[in-house]
C-alpha positions in Angstrom: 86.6 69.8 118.2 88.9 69.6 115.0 89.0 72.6 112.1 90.3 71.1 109.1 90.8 73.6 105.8 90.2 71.6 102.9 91.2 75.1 101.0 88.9 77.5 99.1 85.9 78.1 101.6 85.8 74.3 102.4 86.2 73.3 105.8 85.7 69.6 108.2 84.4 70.0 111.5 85.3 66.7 113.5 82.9 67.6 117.2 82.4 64.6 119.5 79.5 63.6 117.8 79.6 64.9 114.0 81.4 65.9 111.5 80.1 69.1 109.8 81.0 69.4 106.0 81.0 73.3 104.6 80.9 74.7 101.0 82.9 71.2 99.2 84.6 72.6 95.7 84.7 70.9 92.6 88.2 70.0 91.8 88.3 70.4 88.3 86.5 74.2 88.6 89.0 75.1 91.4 92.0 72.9 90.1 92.3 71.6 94.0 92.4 68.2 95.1 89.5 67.3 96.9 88.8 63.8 98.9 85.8 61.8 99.6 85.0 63.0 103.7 82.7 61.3 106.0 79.6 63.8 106.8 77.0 63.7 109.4 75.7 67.4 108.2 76.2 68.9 104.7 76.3 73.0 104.5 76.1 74.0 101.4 76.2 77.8 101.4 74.9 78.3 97.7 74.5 76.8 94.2 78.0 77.8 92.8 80.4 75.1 91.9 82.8 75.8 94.0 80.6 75.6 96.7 78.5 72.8 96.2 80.2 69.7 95.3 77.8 67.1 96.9 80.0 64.2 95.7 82.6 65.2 98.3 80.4 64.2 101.0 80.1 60.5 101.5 77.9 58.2 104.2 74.6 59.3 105.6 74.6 63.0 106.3 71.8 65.7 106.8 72.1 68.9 104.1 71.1 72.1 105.0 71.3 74.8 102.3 69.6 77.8 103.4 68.1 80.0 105.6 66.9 78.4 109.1 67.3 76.8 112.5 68.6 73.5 112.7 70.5 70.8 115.3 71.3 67.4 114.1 73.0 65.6 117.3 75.1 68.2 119.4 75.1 70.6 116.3 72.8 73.5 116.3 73.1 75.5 112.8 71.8 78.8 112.1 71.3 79.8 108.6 71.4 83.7 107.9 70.4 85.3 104.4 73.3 87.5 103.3 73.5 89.2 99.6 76.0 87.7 97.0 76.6 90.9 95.7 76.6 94.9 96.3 73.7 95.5 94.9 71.0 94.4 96.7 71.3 91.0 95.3 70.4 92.2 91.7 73.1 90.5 90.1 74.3 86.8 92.2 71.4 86.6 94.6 72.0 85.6 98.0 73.9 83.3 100.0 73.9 82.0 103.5 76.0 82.1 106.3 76.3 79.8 109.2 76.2 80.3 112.9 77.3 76.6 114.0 77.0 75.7 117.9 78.6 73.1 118.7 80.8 72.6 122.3 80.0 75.3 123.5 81.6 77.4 121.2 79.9 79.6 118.4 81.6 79.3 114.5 80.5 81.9 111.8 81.2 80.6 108.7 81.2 84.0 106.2 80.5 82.1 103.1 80.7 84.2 100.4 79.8 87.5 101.6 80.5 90.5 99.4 79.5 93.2 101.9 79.9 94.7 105.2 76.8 93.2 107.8 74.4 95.6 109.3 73.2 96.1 112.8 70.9 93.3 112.3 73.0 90.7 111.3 75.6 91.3 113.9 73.3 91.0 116.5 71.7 88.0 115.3 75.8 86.7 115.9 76.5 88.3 118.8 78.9 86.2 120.7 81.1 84.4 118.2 83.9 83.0 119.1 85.6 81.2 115.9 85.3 84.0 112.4 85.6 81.7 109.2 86.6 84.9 106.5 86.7 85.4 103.2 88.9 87.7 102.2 90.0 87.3 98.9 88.3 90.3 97.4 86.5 88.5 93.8 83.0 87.6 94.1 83.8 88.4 97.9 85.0 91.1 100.1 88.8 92.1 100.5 90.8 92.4 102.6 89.8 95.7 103.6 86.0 94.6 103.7 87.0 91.6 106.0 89.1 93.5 108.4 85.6 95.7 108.6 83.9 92.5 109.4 86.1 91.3 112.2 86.2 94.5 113.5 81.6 94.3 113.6 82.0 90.8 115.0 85.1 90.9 117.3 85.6 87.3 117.5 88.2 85.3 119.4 90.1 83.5 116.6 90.2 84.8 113.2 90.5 81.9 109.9 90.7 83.5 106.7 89.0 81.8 103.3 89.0 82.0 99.7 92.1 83.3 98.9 94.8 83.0 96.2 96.9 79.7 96.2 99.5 78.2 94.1 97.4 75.4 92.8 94.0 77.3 93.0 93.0 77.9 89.3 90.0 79.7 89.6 88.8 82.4 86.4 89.3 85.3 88.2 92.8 85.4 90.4 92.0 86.1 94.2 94.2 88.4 96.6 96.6 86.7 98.7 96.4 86.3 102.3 99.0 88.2 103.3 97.3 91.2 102.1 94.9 90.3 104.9 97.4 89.5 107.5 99.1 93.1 106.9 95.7 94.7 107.4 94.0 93.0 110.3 97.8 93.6 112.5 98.1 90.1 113.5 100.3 88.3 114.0 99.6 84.8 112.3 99.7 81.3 114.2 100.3 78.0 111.4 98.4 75.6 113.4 99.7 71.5 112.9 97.6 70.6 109.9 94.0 71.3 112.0 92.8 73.4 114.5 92.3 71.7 118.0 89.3 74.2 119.9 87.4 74.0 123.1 85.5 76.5 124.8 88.8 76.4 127.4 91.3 77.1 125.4 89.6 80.1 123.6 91.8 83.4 123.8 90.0 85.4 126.5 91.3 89.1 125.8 93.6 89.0 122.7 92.6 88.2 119.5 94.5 85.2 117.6 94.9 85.0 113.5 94.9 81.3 112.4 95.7 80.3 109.2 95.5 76.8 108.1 97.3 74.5 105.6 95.3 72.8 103.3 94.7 69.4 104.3 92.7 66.9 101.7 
């Protein structure tokens, strides 16, 4: 399996028999260049704009965009409520993260979670191995919040999200990464453009920080 960043909270997973499209951005809300990708499944993690860009998704693909239990091919997805906000959902709502299986491996994809998880919600994702985090700290947690969150789910490798970049132009400025990186006490790995994962080559004791480059 293939983890492609396609910056903000947008990711590609390429498995052996899908490819998995998460949270597409507008370009012209986020200011990021964003290409057309082949999709056999469409997450879309809420109705924001820079979450939801449906037109980046092209061929015949399956959307799921909410709460549930779901397997198109070899890809079981598991749809969790979480609140967009830190109060009780009063003000954005809620949003959903995804528990992906796929390979034999377990991907939590964070979306745009504002709040540390109870006991509940870690249980219900007990046993993943890939984190996908925000940790830019506006309209999400920070980097302190996502440290706390890593720390609740103790995965094996560690991608942080929505974060401040050069050519993101969102309305509210985002922390940098490395504020996240100084926090967590990892030591970051720059993978080759994509992440390359099996369930072999997953770290068995230490934990390993990936970031990724954007790739369109």
């Amino acid at each position: 399996m293939k983890i492609r960043y396609l910056g903000h909270s947008c990711f590609l997973l390429k498995t052996k028999s899908a490819n998995v499209l998460i949270d597409p951005y507008d370009p012209k809300v986020t200011g990021l260049k964003l290409s057309p990708q082949q999709a056999d499944v469409l997450l879309i993690s809420h109705e924001h704009a820079d979450h939801n860009y449906r037109t980046a998704a092209k061929g015949e693909y399956f959307e799921i965009n909410g709460p549930g239990e779901y397997q198109v091919k070899d890809v079981v997805v598991v749809g969790i409520p979480v609140k967009h906000d830190t109060k009780d959902g009063a003000e954005r709502g809620f949003v959903t993260m995804y528990l992906i299986r796929v390979e034999g491996v377990k991907i939590l994809f964070c979306a745009d979670l504002e709040h540390g998880l109870d006991s509940e919600t870690v249980d219900a994702v007990n046993g993943v191995d890939i984190l996908l985090v925000p940790v830019g700290g506006v309209y999400t947690i920070d980097a302190k919040g996502a440290v706390e969150v890593v720390k609740a789910i103790d995965p094996r490798i560690i991608i942080p999200m929505h974060y401040q970049t050069q050519d993101l132009k969102l309305s509210q400025k985002l922390a940098s990464v490395e504020d996240f990186v100084k926090l967590v006490n990892l030591k970051p790995e720059e993978e080759g453009g994509e992440l390359n994962i099996d369930k072999s080559k997953l770290p068995e004791e230490a934990q390993k920080l990936v970031i990724l480059p954007k790739m369109n």
